[in-house]
VOMIZA-607605 format. One line per 4 residues: number of its first residue (from 1); their letters; for each residue x negated, y, z of C-alpha. Coordinates in Angstrom, 3 decimals. Layout:
NUM) A) X,Y,Z | ... .
//
This chain:
1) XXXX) -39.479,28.645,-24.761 | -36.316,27.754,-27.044 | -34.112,26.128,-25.068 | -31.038,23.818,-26.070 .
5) XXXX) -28.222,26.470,-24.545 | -29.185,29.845,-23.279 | -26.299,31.770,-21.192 | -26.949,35.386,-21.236 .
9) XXXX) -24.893,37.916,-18.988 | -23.552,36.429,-16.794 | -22.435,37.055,-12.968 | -23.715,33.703,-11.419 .
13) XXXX) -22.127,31.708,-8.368 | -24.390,29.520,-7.430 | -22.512,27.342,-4.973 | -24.207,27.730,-2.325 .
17) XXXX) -21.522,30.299,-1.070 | -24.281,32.995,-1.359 | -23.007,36.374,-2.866 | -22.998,36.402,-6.586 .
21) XXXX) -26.530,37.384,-8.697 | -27.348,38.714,-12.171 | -28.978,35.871,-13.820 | -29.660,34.354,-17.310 .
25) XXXX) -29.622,30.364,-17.131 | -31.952,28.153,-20.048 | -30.794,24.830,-20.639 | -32.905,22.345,-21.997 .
29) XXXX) -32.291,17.951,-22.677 | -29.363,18.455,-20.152 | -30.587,19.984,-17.240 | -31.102,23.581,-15.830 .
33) XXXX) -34.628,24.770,-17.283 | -34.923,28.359,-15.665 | -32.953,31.048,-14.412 | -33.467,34.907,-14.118 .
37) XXXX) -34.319,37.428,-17.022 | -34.554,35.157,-19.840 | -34.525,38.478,-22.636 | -37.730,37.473,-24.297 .
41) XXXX) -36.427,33.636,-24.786 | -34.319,32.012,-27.677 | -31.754,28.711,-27.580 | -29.879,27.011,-30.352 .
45) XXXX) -26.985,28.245,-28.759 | -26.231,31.538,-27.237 | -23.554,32.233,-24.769 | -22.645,35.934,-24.113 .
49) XXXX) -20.854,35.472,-20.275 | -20.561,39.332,-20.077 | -17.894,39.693,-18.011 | -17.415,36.285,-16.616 .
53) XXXX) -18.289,34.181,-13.823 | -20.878,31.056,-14.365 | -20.521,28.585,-11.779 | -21.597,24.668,-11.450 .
57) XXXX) -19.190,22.224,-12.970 | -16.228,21.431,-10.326 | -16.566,17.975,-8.417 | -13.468,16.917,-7.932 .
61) XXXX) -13.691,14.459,-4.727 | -10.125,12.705,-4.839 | -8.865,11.734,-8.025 | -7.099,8.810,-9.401 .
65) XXXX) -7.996,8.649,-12.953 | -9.599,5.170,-12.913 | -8.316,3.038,-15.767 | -6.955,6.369,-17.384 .
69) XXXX) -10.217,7.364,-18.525 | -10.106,3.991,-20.988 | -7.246,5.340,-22.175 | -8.023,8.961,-22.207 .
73) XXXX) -11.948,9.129,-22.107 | -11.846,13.202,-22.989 | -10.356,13.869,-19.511 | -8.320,17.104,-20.760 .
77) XXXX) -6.399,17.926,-18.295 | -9.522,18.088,-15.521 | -12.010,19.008,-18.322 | -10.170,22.267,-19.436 .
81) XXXX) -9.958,23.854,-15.597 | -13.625,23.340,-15.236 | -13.633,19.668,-13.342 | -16.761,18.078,-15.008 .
85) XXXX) -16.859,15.072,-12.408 | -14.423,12.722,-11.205 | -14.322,10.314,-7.564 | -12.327,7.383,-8.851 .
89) XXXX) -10.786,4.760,-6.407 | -9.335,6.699,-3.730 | -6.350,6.187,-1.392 | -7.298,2.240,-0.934 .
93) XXXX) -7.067,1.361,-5.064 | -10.164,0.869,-6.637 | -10.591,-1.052,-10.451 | -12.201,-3.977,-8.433 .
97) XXXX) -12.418,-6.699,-7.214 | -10.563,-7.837,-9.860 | -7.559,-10.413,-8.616 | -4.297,-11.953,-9.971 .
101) XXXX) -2.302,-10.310,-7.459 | -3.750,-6.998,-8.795 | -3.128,-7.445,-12.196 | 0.439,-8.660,-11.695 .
105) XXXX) 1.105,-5.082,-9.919 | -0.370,-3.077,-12.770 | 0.842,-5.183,-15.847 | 3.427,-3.190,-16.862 .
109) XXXX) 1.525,-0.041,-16.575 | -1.556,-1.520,-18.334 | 0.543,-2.660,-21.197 | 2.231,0.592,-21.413 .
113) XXXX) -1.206,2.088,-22.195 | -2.250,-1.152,-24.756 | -4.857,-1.640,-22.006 | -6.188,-4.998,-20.912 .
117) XXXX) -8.154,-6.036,-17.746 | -11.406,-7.406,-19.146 | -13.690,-6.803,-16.309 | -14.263,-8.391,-12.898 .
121) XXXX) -16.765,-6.654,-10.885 | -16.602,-2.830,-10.390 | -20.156,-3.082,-12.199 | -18.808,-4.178,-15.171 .
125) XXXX) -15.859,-1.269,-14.905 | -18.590,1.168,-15.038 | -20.012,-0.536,-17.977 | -17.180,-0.358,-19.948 .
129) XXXX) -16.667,3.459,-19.582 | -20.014,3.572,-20.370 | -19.283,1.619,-23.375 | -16.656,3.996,-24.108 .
133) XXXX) -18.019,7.142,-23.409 | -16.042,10.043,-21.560 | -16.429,13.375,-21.240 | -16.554,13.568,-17.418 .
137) XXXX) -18.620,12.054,-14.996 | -17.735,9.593,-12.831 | -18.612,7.910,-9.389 | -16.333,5.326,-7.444 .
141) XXXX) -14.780,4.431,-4.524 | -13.902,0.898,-3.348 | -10.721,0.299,-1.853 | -9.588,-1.766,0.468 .
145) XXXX) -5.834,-2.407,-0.966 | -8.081,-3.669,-3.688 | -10.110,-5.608,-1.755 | -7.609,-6.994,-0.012 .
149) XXXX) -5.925,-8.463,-2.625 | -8.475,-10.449,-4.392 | -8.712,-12.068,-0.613 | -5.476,-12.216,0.800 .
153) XXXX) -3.141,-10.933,-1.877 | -0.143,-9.588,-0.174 | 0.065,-10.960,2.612 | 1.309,-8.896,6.091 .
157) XXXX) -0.986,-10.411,8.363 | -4.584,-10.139,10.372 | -7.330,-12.010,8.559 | -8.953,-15.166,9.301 .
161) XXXX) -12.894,-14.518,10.303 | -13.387,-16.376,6.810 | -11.169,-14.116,5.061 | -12.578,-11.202,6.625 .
165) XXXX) -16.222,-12.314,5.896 | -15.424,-12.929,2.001 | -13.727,-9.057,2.463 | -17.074,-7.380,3.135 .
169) XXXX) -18.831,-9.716,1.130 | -16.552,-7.785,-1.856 | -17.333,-4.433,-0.158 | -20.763,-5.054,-0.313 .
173) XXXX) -21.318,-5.931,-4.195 | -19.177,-3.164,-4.941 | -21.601,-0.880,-3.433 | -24.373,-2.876,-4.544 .
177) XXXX) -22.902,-2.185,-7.851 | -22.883,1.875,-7.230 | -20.207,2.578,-5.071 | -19.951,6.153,-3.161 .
181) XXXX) -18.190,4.034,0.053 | -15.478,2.682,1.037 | -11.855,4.097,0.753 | -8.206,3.293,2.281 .
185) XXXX) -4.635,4.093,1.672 | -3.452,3.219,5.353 | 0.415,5.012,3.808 | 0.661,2.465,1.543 .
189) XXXX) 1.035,-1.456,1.287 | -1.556,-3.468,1.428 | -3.987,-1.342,2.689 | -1.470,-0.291,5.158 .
193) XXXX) -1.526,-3.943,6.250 | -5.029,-3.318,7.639 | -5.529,-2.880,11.452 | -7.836,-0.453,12.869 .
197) XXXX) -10.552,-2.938,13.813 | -10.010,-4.591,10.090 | -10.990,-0.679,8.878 | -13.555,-0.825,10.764 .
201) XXXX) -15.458,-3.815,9.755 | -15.658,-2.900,6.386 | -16.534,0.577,6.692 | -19.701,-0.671,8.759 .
205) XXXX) -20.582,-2.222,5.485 | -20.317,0.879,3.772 | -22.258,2.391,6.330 | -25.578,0.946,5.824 .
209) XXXX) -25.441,1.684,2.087 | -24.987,5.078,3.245 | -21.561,5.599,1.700 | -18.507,7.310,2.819 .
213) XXXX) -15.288,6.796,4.733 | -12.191,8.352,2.736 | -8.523,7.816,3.723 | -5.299,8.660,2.714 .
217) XXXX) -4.439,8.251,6.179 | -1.271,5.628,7.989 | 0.653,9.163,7.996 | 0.548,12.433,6.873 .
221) XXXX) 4.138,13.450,9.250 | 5.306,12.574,12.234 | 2.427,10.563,13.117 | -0.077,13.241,11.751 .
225) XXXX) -1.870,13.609,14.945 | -2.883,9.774,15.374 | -3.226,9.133,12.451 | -6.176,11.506,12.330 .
229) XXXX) -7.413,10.504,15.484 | -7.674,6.994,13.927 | -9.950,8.291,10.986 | -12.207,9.857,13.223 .
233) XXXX) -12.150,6.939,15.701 | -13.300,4.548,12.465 | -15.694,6.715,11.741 | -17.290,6.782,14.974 .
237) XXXX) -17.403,3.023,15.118 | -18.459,2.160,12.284 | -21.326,5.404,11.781 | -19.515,6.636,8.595 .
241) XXXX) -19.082,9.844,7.639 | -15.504,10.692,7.757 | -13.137,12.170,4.361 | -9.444,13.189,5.192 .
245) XXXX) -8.184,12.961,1.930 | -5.623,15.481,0.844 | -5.160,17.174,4.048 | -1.436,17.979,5.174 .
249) XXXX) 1.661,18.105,7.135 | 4.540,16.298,6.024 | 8.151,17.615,7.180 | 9.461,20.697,8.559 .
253) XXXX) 9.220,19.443,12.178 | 5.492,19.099,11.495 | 4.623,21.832,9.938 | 1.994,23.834,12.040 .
257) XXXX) -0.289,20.569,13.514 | -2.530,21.240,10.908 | -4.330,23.519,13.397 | -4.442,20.977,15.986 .
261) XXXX) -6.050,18.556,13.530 | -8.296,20.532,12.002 | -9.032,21.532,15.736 | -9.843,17.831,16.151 .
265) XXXX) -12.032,17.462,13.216 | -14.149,20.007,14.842 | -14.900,18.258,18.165 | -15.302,15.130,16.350 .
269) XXXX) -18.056,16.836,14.491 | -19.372,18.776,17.678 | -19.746,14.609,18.939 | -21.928,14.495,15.942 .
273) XXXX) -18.821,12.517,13.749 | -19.104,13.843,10.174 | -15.218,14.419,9.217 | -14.273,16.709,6.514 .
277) XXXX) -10.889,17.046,4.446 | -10.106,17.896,1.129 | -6.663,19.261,0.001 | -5.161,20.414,-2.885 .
281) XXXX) -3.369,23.999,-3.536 | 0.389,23.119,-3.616 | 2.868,22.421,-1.229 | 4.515,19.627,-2.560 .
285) XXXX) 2.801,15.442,-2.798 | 3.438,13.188,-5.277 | 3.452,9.097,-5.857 | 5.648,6.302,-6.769 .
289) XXXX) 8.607,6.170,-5.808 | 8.813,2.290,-3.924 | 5.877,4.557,-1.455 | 9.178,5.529,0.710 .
293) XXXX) 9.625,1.448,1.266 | 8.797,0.023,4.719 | 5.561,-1.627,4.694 | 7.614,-5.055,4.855 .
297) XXXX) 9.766,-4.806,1.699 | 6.167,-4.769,0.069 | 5.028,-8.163,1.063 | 4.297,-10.955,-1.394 .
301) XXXX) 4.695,-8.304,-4.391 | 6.903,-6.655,-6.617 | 9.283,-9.013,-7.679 | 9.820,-9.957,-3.338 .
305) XXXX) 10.405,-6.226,-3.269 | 13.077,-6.430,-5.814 | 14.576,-9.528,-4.681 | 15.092,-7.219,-0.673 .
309) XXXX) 16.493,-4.420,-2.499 | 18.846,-6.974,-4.505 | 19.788,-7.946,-1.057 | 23.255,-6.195,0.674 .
313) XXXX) 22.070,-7.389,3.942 | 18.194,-6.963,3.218 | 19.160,-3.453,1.447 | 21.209,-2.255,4.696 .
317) XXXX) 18.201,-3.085,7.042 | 15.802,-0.943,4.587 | 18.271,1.925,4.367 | 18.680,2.454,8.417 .
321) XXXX) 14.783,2.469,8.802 | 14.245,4.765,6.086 | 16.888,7.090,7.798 | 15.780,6.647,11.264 .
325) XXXX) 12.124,5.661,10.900 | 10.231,2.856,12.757 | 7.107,2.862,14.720 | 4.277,2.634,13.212 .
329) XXXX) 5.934,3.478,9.389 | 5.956,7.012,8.155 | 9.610,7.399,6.407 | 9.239,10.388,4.098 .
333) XXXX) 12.828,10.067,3.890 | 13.933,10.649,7.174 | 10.622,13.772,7.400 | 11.900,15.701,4.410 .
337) XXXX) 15.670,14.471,2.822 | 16.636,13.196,-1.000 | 17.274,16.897,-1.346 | 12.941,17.195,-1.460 .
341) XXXX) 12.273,13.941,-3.248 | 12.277,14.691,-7.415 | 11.898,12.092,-9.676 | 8.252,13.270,-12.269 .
345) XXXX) 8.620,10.072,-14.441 | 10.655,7.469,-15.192 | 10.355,5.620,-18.508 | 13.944,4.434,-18.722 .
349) XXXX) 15.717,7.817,-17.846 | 13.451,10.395,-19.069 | 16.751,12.263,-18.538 | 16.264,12.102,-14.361 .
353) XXXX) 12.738,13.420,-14.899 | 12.601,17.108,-12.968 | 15.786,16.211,-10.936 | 16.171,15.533,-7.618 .
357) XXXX) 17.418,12.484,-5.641 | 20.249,14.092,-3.930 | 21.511,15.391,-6.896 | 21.468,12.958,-9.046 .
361) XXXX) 23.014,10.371,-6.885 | 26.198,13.222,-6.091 | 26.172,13.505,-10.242 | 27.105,9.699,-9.701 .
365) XXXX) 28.956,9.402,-6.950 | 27.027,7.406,-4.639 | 24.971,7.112,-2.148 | 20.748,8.686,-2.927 .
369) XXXX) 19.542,5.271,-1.088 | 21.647,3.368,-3.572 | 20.819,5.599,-6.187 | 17.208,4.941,-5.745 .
373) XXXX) 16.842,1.304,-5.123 | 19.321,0.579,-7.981 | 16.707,2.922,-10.138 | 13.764,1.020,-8.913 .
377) XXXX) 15.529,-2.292,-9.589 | 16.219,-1.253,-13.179 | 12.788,0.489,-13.717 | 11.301,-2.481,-12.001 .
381) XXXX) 9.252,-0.690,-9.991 | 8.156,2.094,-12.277 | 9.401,5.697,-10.984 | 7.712,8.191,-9.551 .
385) XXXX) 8.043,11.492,-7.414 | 7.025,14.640,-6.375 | 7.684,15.338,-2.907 | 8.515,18.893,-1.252 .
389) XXXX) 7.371,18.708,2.127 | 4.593,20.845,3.482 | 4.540,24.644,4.909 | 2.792,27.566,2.264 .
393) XXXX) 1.102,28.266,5.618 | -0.510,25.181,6.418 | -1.659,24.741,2.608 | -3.497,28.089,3.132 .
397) XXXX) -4.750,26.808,6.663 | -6.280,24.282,5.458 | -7.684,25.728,2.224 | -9.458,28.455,4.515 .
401) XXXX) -10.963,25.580,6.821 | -14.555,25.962,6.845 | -14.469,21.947,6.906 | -12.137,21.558,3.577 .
405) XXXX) -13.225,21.008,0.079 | -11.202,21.164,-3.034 | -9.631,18.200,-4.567 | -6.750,17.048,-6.771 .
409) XXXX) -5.173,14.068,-6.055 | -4.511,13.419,-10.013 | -5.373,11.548,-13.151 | -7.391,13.484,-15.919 .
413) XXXX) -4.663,12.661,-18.345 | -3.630,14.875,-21.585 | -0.266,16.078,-23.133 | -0.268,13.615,-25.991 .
417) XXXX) 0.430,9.841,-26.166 | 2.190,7.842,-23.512 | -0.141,9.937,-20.950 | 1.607,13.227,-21.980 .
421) XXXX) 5.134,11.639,-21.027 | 7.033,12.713,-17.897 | 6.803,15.292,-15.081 | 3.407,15.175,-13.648 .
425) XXXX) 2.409,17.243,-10.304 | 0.983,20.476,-11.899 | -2.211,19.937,-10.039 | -3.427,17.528,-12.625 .
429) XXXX) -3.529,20.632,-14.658 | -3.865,23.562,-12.624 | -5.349,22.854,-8.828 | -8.686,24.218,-9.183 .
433) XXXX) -7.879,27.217,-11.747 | -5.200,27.849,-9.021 | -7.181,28.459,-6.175 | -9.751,30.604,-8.317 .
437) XXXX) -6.741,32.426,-9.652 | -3.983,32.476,-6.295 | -5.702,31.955,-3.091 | -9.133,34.201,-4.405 .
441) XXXX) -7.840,36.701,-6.537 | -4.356,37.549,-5.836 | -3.961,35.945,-1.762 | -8.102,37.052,-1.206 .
445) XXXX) -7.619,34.493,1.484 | -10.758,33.148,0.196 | -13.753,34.682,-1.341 | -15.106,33.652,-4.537 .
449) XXXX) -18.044,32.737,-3.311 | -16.359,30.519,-0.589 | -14.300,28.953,-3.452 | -16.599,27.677,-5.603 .
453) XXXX) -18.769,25.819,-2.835 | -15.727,23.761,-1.734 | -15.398,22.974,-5.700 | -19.076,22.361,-5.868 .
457) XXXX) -21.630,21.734,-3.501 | -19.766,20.703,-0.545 | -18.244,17.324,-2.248 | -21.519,17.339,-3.653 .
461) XXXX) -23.508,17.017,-0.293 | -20.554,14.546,0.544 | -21.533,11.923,-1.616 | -25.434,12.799,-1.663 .
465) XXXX) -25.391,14.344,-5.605 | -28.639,15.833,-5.071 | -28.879,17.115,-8.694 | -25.441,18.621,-8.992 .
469) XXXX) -23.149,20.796,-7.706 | -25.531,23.828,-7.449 | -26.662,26.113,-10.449 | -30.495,25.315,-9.907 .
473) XXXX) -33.796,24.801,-12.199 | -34.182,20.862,-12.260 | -30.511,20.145,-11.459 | -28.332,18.591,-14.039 .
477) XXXX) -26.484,21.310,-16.243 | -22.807,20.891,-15.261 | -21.503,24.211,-16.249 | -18.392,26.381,-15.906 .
481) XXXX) -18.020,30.120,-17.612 | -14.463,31.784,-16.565 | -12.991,35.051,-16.469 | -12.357,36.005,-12.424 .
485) XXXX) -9.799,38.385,-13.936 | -7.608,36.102,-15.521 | -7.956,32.500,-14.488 | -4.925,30.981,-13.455 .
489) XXXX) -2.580,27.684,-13.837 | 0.391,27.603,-16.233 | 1.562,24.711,-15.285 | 4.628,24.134,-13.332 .
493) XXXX) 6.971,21.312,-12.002 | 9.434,21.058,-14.515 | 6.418,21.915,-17.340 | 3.237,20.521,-16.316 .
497) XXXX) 2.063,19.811,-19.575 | 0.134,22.907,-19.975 | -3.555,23.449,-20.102 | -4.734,26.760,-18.039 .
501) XXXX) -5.703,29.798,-19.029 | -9.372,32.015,-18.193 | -11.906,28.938,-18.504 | -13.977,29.900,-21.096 .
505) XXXX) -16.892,27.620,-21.761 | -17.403,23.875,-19.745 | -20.530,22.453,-19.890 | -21.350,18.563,-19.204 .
509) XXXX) -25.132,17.150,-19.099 | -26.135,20.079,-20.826 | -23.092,19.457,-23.794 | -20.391,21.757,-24.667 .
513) XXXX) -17.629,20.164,-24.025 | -14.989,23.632,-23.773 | -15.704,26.275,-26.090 | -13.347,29.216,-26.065 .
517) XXXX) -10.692,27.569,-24.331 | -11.166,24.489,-26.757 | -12.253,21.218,-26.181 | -14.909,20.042,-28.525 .
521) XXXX) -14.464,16.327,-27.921 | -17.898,16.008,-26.706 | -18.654,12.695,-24.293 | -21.325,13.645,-22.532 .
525) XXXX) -20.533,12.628,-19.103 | -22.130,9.937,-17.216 | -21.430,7.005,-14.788 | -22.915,7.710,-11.438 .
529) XXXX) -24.109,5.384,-9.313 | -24.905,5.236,-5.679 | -28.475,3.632,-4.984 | -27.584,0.251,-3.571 .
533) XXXX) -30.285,0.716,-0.719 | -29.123,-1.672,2.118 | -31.650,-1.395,5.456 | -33.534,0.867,4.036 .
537) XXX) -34.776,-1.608,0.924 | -34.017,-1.523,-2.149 | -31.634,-4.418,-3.185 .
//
């Protein structure tokens, strides 16, 4: 048999977590056609892997890369460490239901990239990258910031039973549409603006298309442990399984509870709750900047948020709960300090970029509160950080959790153009290659083996990708060749920009897409879609 690719030589992790195996692998019209001594066969192209590691194509389970990938359909910065599928919509933000309220938050980032809303449904989102063509796959999320919006817009209130009725309604075409499930970004306003009950109701719908639950949950400090008791509790009432999204503990106070929710997670599960986490192999977040805002200063939009912050007495009231916290808010401020908080991009003063809040505002002479909501008034709106604010310790803790997979929490973006501007987190670059590279071969805190399945399989099973995720005859051929020996991140905090070293060869659908540590420019990925089976019929 000639087949389309033929890998010879390689060591093979399947992910399965199994120990490695000697095996050749035949690729044929874009899927895995045989494995094992393939001596005596031929292939258009040969691979020689002596010496490296062949492993399925990393699913990367929380990204936000959305309406980047119309602006950046070759996906470099995920593509080139090995990520050959993207989850889009996380954290409560999904690319529909298209509103006016959401397009009035994103104009000015939308016409920064020359990009222009032109679809309604998530549907017709898909369509359009399929239009386009991108070198990753992609599945989606809906969130229910999103969906909140088109219904309610900005508003910091309960809904009506009508308003609440048109929200699912919304929940349910998107999922009718493909949709993996249902996520929220309970941190941030307006999903934040969503009670527990609220949650709950439109996960249900979720539910019986058999999607997922995944939250950036209402806090990720101080109130760490309820706020993971409330993702379980949804969960449980609405019969969803259950995705902590970028797992952590926020502040030096907290540091340690990680055990005590991970601890949680497990009797959840042993109550027959499915909750798993993902997390990503740094110790510092990132986001925008107006994120360490009470909820309140969000309401009715940007310009409303401006207008407070404009405000002496409005401004006074926002600095005292930022310093001292309020129930029910999670003030990164008061959990970490200005001195943690660095600004990664800000179009106006590219010279702040890499600097932090504390010292910038003592370069000035004034106060960092000041300093920062004079900056977001002049930015309107358009600054964002990298936080320092979690433990080595718990990173690894959770990394070595039997119930954590590997994810990103970043935008396949690319040094070039207006996506290569500012200070990035170095994950979008670096997060898997750095677990392959840190945590397996220099920390051995996790095997190889063990690494690859929470890359591969495990957010596979999550979101039911029966054909990927696993290097097996029949499955689609979404393909990663690196060197154990030398794979590792080079990107860094104040230099992001830069594309890893020790992946070899990336596969997509059976298409080269990284050759020799160079990407082709190949668009072979594909839009995946969740079968819209409702009941148990198809709809």
């Amino acid at each position: 048999m000639s087949f389309d690719i033929l890998i010879r030589n390689g060591r093979v992790v399947d992910g399965t977590g199994n120990p490695w195996f000697w095996s050749d692998i035949g690729i044929k019209d874009g899927r895995i056609a045989a494995m094992g001594d393939l001596s005596g066969e031929d292939g258009e192209k040969v691979i020689d892997a002596s010496g490296l590691v062949i492993s399925p194509g990393f699913i990367d389970i929380h990204t936000h890369s959305d309406t980047v990938l119309l602006v950046n359909p070759t996906g470099d910065s995920h593509i080139m460490q090995g990520v050959t599928t993207n989850l889009i919509g996380n954290c409560g933000g999904s690319v529909a239901p298209v509103s006016e309220p959401m397009k009035r938050r994103y104009e000015v980032m939308l016409r920064r990239y020359d990009l222009e809303i032109d679809w309604t449904t998530l549907g017709e989102f898909l369509e359009k990258v399929e239009e386009k063509g991108t070198s990753l796959n992609v599945a989606s999320l809906v969130g229910n910031a999103t969906v909140r919006m088109a219904v309610m817009g900005m508003e910091r209130r309960a809904p009506t039973k009508e308003e609440l009725k048109e929200m699912k309604d919304l929940v349910a075409e998107a999922m009718e549409d493909g949709a993996f499930g249902l996520s929220t970004g309970l941190f941030y306003a307006p999903s934040g603006y969503a009670s527990t009950d609220e949650v709950v109701e439109l996960a249900k719908v979720a539910a019986e298309y058999g999607g997922i639950y995944a939250t950036h949950i209402r806090g990720e400090g101080d109130p760490l442990i309820e706020a993971v008791r409330e993702a379980i509790e949804i969960g449980e009432r609405a019969g969803i399984p259950v995705e902590i999204s970028h797992h952590k503990a926020m502040g030096k106070r907290n540091w340690g509870k990680v055990k005590e929710t991970l601890r949680m997670m497990e009797e959840a599960r042993r109550r027959g709750i499915e909750v798993t986490c993902d997390v990503y192999a740094w110790r510092a977040g990132s986001t925008g900047l107006t994120a360490t805002l009470p909820h309140w200063v969000h309401e009715g939009g940007l310009e409303r948020l401006l207008e407070r912050l404009r405000d002496p007495e409005t401004r006074q009231r926002i600095k005292r709960e930022m310093a001292e916290g309020t129930p029910g808010w999670e003030s990164i401020v008061h959990e970490i300090g200005w001195e943690n908080v660095m600004i990664s991009g800000c179009p106006g003063h590219r010279e702040y970029e890499g600097k932090r809040v504390a010292e910038l505002a003592e370069e000035k002479g004034v106060d960092p509160y000041d300093f920062a909501f004079d900056l977001l008034i002049e930015e309107k709106g358009r600054v964002w950080m990298v936080i320092f604010g979690m433990s080595p310790e718990d990173v690894a803790t959770v990394i070595k959790s039997p119930l954590s997979m590997i994810a990103s929490d970043s935008s396949a973006i690319a040094p070039r153009g207006p996506l290569g501007e500012g200070k990035p987190h170095p994950r979008t670059y670096g997060n898997f290659v750095k677990v392959l590279g840190e945590y397996v071969r220099e920390k051995r805190l996790l095997t190889l083996e063990e690494a690859v399945r929470k890359m591969t399989s495990m957010p596979a099973q999550k979101l039911g990708l029966l054909d990927r995720g696993l290097l097996r005859v029949g499955n689609w051929a979404d393909v990663v060749i690196f060197d154990p020996d030398r794979v590792a991140s080079r990107a860094t905090y104040l230099d992001p920009h830069q594309f890893p070293v020790g992946v070899e060869w990336v596969i997509v659908n059976g298409v080269v897409t990284v050759e020799k540590g160079k990407h082709t420019g190949a668009r072979a990925g594909k839009v995946l879609r969740k079968s819209a089976i409702r009941y148990g019929k198809r709809l």
